[in-house]
N, C-alpha and C positions, 0 to 999 in steps of 0.2 A: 180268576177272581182273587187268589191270594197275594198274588202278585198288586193288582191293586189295593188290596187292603193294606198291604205291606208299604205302598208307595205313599197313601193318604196317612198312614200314620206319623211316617217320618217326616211327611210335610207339617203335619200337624202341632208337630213334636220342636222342628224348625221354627215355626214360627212362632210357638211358646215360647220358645227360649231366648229370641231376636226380643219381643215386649217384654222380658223380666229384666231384659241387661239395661243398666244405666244410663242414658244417653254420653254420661262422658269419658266413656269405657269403648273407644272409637278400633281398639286392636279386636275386641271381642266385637263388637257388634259388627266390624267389616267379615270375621270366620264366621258370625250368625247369619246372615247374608247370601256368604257364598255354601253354608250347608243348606239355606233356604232354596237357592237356586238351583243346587243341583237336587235337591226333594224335588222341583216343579220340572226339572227336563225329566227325571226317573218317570215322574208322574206321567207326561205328556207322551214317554215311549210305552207306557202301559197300554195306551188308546182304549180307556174304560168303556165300558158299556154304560152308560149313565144313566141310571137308578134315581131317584127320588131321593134316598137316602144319600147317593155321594153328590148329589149336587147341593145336598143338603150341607154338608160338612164342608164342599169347597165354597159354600156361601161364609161359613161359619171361620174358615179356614181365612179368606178375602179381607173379611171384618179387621183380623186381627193384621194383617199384613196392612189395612190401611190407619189403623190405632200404630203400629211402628215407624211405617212412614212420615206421622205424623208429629210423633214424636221425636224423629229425628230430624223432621223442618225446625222445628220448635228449638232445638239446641243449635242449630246453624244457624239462626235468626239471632238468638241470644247470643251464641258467640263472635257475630260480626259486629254486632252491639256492641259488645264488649273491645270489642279489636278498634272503631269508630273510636271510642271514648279514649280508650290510652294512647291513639293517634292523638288527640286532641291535644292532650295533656303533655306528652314527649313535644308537642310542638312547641305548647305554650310557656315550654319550659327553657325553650330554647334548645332542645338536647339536638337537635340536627344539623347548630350552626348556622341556619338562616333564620334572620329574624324573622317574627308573622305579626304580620297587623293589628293580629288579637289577644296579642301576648299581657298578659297582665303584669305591672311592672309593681312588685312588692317592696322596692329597694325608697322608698319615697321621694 
């Protein structure tokens, strides 16, 4: 049993640490990630006996794994947004060397 208590904490612990980091802090949250992952293999070679209580905690534990995943859509969504838009802009600017159709010409 110590062993799992041991295992559920560090997962626990993992997955605090993955929802406090920033979304745009992508070197820390890829090392939050993989000490997340190797919490849930530790976890998985424990083969708990599952209590009320630890299913309790890996409900608890789930919740917040899916609030980081979620927040880490959220910053890939924005950030291809972001990447969309200054494509636009690098085009319409001519910086590629081909003209584009929708180039706005400000020269009058």
């Amino acid at each position: 049993m110590r062993d799992l208590e041991q295992a559920l904490r560090e997962l626990e612990a993992a997955t605090a640490a993955l929802a406090e980091i920033p979304a745009d802090h992508l070197e820390a949250m890829r090392a939050a990630l993989d000490r997340r992952s190797e919490a849930l293999a530790c976890l998985a070679e424990v083969g708990p006996r599952y209590s009320e209580e630890t299913l309790q905690r890996l409900r608890l534990i789930c919740e917040g794994g899916v609030k980081a995943q979620a927040r880490i859509c959220n910053f890939r969504s924005a950030a291809l947004a972001e990447w969309v838009q200054w494509s636009r802009i690098y085009r319409a600017l001519g910086a590629d060397g081909c003209p584009d159709p929708m180039r706005i010409n400000c020269r009058g």
